[in-house]
C-alpha positions as CSV (number, residue, x, y, z in Angstrom):
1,X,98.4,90.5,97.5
2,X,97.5,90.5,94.1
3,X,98.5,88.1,91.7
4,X,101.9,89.0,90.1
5,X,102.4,90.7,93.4
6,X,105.7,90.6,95.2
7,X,106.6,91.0,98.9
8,X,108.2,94.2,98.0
9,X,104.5,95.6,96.3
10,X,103.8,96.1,99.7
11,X,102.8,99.0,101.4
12,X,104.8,98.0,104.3
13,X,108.0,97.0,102.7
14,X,107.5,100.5,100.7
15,X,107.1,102.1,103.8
16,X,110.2,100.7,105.5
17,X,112.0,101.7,102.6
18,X,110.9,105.0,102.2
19,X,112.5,105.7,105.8
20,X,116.0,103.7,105.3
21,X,116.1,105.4,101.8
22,X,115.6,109.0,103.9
23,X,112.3,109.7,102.7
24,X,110.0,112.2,104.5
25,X,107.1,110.5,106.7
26,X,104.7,113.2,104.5
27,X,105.5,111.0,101.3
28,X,103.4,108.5,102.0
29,X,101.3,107.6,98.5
30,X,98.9,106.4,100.7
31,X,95.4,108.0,101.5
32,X,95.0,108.7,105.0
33,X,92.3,106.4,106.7
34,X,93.3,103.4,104.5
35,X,94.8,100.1,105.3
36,X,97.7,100.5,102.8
37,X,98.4,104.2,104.9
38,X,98.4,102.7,108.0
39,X,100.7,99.3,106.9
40,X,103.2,102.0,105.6
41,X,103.1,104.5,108.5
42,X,103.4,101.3,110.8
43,X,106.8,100.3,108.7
44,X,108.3,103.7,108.5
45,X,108.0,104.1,112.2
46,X,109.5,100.9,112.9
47,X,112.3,101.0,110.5
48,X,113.6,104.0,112.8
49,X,113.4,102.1,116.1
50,X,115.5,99.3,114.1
51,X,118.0,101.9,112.8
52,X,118.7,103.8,116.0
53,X,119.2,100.1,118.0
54,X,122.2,99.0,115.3
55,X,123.5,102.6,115.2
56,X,123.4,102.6,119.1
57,X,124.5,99.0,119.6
58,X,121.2,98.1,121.8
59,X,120.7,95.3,118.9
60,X,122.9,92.0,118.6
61,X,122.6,91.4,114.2
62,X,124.3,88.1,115.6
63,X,121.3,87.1,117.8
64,X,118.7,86.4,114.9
65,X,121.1,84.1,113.1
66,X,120.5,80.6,113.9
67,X,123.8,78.1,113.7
């Protein structure tokens, strides 16, 4: 990451975004064969999988949180 950079600059926090902000896959500002494209595709597709396991209760938000 480039200095200046935040954790959100990313092109996979951009990419998670994009899908939990209802963004098309095809928006991607990425060019296809890069690192960046890939990191984003990878986040979009994952932020789905996370989606549809809270909406379908197959995820416990509880279980991450350490007491």
């Amino acid at each position: 990451m480039s200095e200046g950079a935040t954790a959100s600059d990313s092109p996979f926090i951009k990419g998670r975004n994009a899908r939990l902000y209802g963004k098309q896959r095809d928006s991607c500002p990425y060019s296809e064969g890069t690192q960046d494209h890939a990191a984003w595709m990878e986040a979009y597709d994952e932020a789905v999988d996370d989606r549809v396991e809270r909406e379908t209760g197959t995820v416990d938000p509880q279980a991450a949180v350490k007491p």
